[in-house]
NURONU-997991 format. One line per field, with one value per residue (C-alpha): residue number from 1; x, y, z. Coordinates in Angstrom, 2 decimals. Each point is the difference from the previous one (the first is absolute). Last residue first. Example, Ala and Ser with C-alpha at 12.3 -4.5 7.8 and 13.67 -1.06 7.14 Angstrom:
BEGIN
k	[2|1]
xx	[13.67|-1.37]
yy	[-1.06|-3.44]
zz	[7.14|0.66]
END
This chain:
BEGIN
k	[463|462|461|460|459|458|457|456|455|454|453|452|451|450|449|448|447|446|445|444|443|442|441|440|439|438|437|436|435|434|433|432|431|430|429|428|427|426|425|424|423|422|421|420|419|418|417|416|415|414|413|412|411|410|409|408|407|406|405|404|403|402|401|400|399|398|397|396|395|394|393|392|391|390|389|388|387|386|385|384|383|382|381|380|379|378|377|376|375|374|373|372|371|370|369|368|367|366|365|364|363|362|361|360|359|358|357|356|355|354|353|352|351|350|349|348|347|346|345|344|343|342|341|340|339|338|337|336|335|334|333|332|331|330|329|328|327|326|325|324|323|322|321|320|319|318|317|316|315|314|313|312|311|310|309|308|307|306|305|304|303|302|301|300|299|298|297|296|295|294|293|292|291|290|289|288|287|286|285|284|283|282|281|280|279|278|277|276|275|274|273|272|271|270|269|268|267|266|265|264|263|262|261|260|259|258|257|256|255|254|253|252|251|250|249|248|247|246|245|244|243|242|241|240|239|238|237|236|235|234|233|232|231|230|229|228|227|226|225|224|223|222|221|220|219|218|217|216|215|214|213|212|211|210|209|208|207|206|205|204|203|202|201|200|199|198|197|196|195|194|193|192|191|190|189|188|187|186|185|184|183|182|181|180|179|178|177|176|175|174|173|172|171|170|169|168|167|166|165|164|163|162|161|160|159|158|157|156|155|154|153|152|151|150|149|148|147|146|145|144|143|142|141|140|139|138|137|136|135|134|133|132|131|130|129|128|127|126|125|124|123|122|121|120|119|118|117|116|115|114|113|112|111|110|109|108|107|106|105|104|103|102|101|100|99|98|97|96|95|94|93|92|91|90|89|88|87|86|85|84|83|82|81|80|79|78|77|76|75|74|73|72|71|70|69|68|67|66|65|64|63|62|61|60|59|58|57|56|55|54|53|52|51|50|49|48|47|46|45|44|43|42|41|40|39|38|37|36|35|34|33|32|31|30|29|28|27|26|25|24|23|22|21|20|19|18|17|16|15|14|13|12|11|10|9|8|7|6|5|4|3|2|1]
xx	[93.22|-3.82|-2.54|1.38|-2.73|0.94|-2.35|0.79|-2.55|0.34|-0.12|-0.91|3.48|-0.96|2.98|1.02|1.70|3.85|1.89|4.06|1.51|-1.90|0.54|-2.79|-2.33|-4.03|-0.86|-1.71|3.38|0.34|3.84|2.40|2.21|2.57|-0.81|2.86|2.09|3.00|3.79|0.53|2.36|2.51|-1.09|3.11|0.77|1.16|-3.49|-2.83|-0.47|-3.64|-1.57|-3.85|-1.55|-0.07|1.56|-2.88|2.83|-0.92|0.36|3.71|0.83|-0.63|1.61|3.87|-0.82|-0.23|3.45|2.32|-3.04|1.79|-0.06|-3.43|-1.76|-4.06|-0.83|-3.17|-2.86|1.65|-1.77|-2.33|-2.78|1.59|3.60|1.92|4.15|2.18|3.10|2.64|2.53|-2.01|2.68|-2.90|-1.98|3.00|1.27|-1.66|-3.33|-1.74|-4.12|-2.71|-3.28|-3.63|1.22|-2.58|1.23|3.68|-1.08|3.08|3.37|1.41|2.49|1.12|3.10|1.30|2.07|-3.19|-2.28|0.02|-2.32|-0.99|-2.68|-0.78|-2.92|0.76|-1.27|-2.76|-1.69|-1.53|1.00|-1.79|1.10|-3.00|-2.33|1.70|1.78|0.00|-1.23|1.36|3.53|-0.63|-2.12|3.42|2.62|-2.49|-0.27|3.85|0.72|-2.68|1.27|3.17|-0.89|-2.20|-3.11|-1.59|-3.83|-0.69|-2.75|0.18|0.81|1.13|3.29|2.13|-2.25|-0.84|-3.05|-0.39|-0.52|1.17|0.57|3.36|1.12|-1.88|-3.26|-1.85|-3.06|-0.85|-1.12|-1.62|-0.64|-3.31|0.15|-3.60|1.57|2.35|3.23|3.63|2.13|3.15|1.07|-0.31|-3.54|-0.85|-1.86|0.48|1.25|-1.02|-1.92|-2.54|0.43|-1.63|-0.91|-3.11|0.47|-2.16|3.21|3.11|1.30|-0.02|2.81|2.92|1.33|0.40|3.35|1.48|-0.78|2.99|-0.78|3.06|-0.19|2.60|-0.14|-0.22|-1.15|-1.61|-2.60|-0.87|-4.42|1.58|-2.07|2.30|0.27|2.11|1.38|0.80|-1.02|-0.27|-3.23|0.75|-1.62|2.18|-1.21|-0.97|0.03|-2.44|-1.32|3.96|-0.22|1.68|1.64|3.28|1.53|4.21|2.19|2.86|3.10|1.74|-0.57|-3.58|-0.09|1.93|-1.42|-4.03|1.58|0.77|-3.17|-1.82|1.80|-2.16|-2.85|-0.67|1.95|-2.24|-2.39|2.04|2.66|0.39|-0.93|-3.09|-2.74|-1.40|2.89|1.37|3.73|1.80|3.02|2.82|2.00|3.37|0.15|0.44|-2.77|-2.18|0.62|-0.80|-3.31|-0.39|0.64|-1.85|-3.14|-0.13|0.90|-2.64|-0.19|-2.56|-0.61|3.60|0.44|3.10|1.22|2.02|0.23|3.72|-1.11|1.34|-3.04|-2.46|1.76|-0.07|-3.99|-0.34|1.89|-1.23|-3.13|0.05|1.64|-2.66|-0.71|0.66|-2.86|0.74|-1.42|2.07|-2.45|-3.54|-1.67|-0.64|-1.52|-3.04|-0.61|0.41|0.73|3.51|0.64|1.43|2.31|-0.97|-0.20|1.08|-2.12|1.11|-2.32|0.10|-2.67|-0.23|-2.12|-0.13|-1.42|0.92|-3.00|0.60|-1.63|3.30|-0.26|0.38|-2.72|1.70|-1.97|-0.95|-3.82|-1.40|3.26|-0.60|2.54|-0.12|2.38|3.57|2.19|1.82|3.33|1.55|-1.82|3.06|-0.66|2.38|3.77|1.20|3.43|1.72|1.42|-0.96|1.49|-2.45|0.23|1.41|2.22|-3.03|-0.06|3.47|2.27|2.30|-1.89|-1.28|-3.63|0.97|2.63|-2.61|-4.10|0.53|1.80|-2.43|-2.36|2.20|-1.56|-2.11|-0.91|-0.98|-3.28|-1.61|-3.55|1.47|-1.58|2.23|-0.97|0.92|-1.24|0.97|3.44|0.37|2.46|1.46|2.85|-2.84|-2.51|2.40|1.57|-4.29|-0.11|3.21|-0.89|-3.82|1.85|2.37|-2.39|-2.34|-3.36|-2.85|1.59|-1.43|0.46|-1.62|0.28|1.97|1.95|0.33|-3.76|-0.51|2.15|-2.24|-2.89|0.92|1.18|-3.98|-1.35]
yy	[71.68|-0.57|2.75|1.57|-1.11|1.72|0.92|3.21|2.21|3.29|-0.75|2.91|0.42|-3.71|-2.17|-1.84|0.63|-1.47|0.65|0.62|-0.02|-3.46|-1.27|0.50|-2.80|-0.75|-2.37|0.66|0.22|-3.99|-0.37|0.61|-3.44|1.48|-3.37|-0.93|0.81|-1.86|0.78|-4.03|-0.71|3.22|3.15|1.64|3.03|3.48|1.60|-2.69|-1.52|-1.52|1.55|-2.22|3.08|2.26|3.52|2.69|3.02|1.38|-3.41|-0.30|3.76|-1.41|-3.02|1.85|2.38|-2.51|-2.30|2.03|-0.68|-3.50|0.00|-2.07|1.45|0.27|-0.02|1.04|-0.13|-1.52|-1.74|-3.34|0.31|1.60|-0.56|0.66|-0.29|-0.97|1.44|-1.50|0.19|-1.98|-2.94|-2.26|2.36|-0.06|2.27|1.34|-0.77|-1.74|-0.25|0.49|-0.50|1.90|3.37|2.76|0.17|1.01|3.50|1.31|0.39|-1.98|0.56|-1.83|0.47|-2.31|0.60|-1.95|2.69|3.01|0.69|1.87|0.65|0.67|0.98|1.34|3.59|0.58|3.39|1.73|2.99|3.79|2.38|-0.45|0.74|3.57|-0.54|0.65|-2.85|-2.31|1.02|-0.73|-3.27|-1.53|1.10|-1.59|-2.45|-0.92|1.03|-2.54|-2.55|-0.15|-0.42|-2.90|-1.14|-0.20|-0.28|-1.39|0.32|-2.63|1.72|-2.84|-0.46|2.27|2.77|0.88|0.84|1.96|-0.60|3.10|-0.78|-0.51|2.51|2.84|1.40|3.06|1.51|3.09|-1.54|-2.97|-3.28|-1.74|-3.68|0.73|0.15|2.79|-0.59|1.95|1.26|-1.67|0.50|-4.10|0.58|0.14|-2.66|0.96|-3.07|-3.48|0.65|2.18|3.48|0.88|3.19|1.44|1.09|-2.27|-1.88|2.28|0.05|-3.95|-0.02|-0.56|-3.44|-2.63|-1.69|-3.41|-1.95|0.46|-0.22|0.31|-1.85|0.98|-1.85|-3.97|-3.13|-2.49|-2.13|-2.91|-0.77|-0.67|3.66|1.86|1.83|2.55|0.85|3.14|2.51|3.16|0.57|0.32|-3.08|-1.80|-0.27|-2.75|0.87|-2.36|-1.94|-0.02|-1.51|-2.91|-1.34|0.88|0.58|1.02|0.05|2.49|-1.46|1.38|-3.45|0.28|3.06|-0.69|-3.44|2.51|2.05|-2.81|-1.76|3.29|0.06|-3.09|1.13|3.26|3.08|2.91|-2.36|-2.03|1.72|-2.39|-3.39|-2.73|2.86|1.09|1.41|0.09|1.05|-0.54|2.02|-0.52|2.80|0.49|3.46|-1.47|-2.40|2.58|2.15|-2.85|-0.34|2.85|-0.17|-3.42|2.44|2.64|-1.90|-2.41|-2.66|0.90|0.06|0.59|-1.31|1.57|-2.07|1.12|3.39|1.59|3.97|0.83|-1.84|1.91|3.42|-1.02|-0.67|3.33|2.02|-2.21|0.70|3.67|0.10|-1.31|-3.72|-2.38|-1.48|-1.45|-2.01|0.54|2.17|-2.13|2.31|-2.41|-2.52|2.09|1.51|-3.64|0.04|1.12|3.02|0.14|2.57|3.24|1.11|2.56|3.39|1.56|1.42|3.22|3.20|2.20|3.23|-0.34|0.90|-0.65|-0.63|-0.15|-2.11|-0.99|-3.42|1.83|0.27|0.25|2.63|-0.17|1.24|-3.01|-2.49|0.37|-2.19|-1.18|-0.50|0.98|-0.41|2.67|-0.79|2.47|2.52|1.78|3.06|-0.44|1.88|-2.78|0.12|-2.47|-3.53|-0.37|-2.63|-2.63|-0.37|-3.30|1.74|-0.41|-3.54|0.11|-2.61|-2.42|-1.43|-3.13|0.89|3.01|-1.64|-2.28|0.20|3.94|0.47|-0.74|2.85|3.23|3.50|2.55|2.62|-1.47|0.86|-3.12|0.16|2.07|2.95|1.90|3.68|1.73|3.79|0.37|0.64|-3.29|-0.25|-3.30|-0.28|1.47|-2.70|-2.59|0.45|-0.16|-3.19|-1.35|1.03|-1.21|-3.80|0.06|0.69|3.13|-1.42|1.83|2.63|3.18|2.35|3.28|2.03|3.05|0.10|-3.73|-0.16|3.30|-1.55|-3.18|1.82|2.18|-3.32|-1.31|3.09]
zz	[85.97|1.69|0.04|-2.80|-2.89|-2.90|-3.10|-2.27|-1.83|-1.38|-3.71|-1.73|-2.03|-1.19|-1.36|3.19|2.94|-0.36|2.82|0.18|3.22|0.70|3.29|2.28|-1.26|0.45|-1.84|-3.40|-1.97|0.69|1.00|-2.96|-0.78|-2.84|-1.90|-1.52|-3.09|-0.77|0.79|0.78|-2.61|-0.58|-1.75|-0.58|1.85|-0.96|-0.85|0.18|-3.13|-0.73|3.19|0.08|-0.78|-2.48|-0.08|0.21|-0.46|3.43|1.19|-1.23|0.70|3.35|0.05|-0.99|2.64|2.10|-0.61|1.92|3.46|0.81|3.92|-0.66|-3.35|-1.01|-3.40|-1.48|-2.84|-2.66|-2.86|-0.61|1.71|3.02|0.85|3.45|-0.30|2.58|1.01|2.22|3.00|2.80|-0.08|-0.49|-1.91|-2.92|-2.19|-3.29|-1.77|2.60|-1.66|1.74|-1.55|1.10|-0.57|1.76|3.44|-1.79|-1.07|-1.50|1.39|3.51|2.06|3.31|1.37|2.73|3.01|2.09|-1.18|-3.21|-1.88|-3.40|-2.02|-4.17|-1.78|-3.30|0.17|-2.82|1.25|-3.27|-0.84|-0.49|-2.43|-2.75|3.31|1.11|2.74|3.57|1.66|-2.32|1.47|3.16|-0.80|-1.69|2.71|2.86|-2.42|-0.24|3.80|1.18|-2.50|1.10|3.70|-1.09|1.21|-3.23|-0.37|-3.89|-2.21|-2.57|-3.23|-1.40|1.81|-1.77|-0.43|3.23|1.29|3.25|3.77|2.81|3.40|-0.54|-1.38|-2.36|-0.60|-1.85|0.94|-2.51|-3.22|0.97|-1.48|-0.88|1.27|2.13|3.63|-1.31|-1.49|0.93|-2.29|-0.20|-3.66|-0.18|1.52|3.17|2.68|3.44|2.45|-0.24|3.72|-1.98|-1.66|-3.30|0.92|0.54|3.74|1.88|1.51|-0.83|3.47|0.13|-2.93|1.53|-1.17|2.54|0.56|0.20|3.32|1.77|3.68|1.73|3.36|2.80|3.83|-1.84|1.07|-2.51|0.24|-2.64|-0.46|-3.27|-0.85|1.99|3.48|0.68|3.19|2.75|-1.32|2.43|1.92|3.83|0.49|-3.01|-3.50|-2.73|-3.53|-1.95|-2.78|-2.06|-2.96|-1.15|-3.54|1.20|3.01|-0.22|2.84|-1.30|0.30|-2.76|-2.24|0.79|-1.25|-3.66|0.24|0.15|-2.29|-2.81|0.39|-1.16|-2.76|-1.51|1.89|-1.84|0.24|1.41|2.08|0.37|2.06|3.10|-0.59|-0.21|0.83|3.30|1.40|3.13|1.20|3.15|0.79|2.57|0.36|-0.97|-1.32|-3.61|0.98|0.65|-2.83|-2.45|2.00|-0.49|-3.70|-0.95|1.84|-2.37|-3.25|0.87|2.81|1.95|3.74|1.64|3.50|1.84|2.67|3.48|-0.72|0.19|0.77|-3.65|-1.60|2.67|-0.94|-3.97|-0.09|1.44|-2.37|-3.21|1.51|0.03|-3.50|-1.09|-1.71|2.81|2.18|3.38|2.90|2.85|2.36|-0.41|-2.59|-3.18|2.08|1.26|-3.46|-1.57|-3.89|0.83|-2.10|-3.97|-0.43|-1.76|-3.28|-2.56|0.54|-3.26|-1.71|-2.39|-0.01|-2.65|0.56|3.88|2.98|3.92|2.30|4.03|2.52|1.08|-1.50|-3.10|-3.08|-3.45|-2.08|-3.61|0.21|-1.83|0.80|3.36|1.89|3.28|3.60|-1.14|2.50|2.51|1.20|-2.91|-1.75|-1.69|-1.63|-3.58|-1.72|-1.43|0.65|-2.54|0.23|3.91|1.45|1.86|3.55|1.55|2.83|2.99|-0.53|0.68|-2.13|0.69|2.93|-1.52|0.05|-1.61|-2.63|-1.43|0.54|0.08|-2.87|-2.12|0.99|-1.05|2.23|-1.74|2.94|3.52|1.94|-2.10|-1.66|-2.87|-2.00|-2.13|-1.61|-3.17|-1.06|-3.43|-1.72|-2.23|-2.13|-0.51|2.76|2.07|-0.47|-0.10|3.71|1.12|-2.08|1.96|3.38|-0.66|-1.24|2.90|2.61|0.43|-0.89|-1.26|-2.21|-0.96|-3.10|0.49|-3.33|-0.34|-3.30|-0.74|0.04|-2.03|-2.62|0.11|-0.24|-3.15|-1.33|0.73|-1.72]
END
């Protein structure tokens, strides 16, 4: 019976995707490569079709690249009813409809996730709309935030020093505008790399002139009488004036549509399991609500089984691939999604790389090159093997680390490839700020063991 329902799904099922960025383009791409000749809908938020996010923080804000010229290729036609510019407002898992903002109901037999997240706001309503202050994760704002970079502002203030922010601000001072940056924590990028990097971005900005804050918040955005920004006030009672602030507070996972559905949806993201099948508020998993990208949290075997939320453009196209085909396969046929994490960036004419899930090592260890010259890898361990390696303008060396942590290879590095291990290459502490505070940085989170867990403290009243 179920393979008789499984060919009748591939036959002329309704398939629908919540979510039409690069991980619903990709599962939707899938789902035809494999076979399936059903009725298949997208739902996005955003008026536009599949555009490419990283772009947008680099070459858009520095004028090499359109906003408007960032949409993703399509492998394959695929053939679906677009529901563009109109989000998703409720789910009935019961009846198997997807409620639309629009008032109207569109059903399903399998229905896949992909809602991603959204950028973090300004914790102050009134703040947060005085003409200047900025958010960047859309296409929209990359377009705006570019047209008030171009027009020759007289300070940019950056809140948050994550990937995000490091590259405006990177931006900024390759346009030649002064740029102040606040974080919270002792350096920029700690909260994906750990302290000890850490130190080398925030010489690696300070070094490029960027005016760099740290271990403030910001209490307040001040404005003008005809509302723009005009200065930012911080927690060393210090003022700064600045016409452009880019609030870049890490992201929020899209999940609030889902409350009282069933699912296992909280501000973690959507707990599924390694064949990315969503849970329900109980821990029981589902057979028709699958998820993939970055809103999505699933084991992985490699680092205990932790459930993990990856916001990785790799990873949205791996388990977007992975929950397409699950979807339409008998159960024997079905795989589990075990994409080695892995990130890149690029600021201040470095590139930044990193494989495995480096907020979980607690040593560092420099196994090639050195910080000071900011060509180098280093090396994360957790009790006692590898559990990532992050690389400065030295990514040949990667690929080699990542077959090591796949393998389990132990930690402290005993002979790192094509270098001896001169005095001094010892393990140190990889300096991780406390996991309870609230941090934007991480790329990779770790959420805990419990599909049912829906919980997640932060306190954003003060960066």
């Amino acid at each position: 019976m179920a393979g008789d329902h499984i060919e009748w799904l591939r036959r002329e099922g309704r398939i629908v995707i919540v979510g039409a960025s690069l991980a619903g383009l990709r599962a939707a791409e899938t789902l035809r490569a494999e076979g399936f000749a059903g009725e298949l809908t997208l739902i996005g938020d955003e008026p536009y079709e599949p555009y490419d996010r990283p772009p947008l923080s680099k070459s858009v804000l520095l004028g090499m690249a359109s906003p408007h010229r960032t949409e993703l290729p399509h492998r394959r036609e695929i053939d679906a009813k677009w529901r563009l510019g109109v989000p998703a407002t409720g789910l009935d898992l019961t009846a198997k409809r997807v409620r639309l903002a629009d008032g109207d109901e569109v059903e399903y037999d399998r229905l896949l996730i992909a809602t991603g997240v959204r950028a973090r706001p300004w914790p102050n309503e009134d703040e947060a709309q005085l003409d200047g202050v900025c958010l960047l994760r859309t296409r929209d704002d990359a377009a705006d935030l570019y047209q008030r970079l171009k027009a020759g502002p007289r300070r940019v203030f950056v809140i948050g020093a994550g990937f995000a922010g490091s590259e405006v601000a990177s931006a900024c001072r390759e346009m030649g505008l002064p740029v102040t940056v606040a974080e919270r924590a002792a350096a920029p990028l700690v909260g994906a790399l750990g302290g000890v990097i850490g130190a080398v971005a925030a010489d690696l900005q300070t070094d490029n002139g960027v005016d760099l804050r740290t271990h403030v918040t910001v209490t307040s955005l001040e404005g003008d009488s005809a509302g723009r920004v005009r200065a930012v006030h911080l927690s060393d009672e210090s003022v700064v004036e600045a016409d452009v602030v880019v609030v870049s507070l890490g992201s929020l996972r899209n999940t609030d549509w889902l409350t009282g559905s069933g699912l296992g949806a909280g501000p973690r993201g959507i707990a599924c399991d390694a064949g990315c099948r969503a849970f329900d508020f109980r821990g029981i998993v589902t057979d028709d609500v699958f998820v993939a990208g970055d809103v999505a949290r699933s084991p992985h075997a490699l680092f205990g089984y932790q459930f993990l939320s990856l916001e990785h453009w790799g990873n949205a196209v791996a388990q977007a691939e992975t929950a397409a085909h699950n979807m339409i396969c008998h159960g024997a046929d079905r795989r589990p999604h075990l994409w080695m994490p892995a990130f890149w960036s690029s600021m201040f004419g470095v590139n930044i790389k990193s494989v495995g899930v480096p907020p979980m090592g607690d040593q560092l260890m420099i196994t090639q090159g050195s910080p000071a010259e900011r060509r180098f890898v280093g090396v994360y361990g957790y009790q006692g093997r590898m559990i990532a390696a992050v690389s400065f303008d030295n990514t040949r060396w990667l690929e080699f680390y990542a077959r090591q942590i796949e393998q389990g290879a132990p930690f402290p590095v005993e002979h790192p490839p094509m270098d001896r291990r001169p005095e001094g290459r010892q393990p140190v502490a990889a300096d991780f700020p406390d996991p309870s505070l609230p941090t934007h940085g991480p790329t990779v989170t770790l959420t805990g063991y419990s599909p049912a867990d829906q919980q997640l403290v932060f306190h954003p009243a003060r960066h």
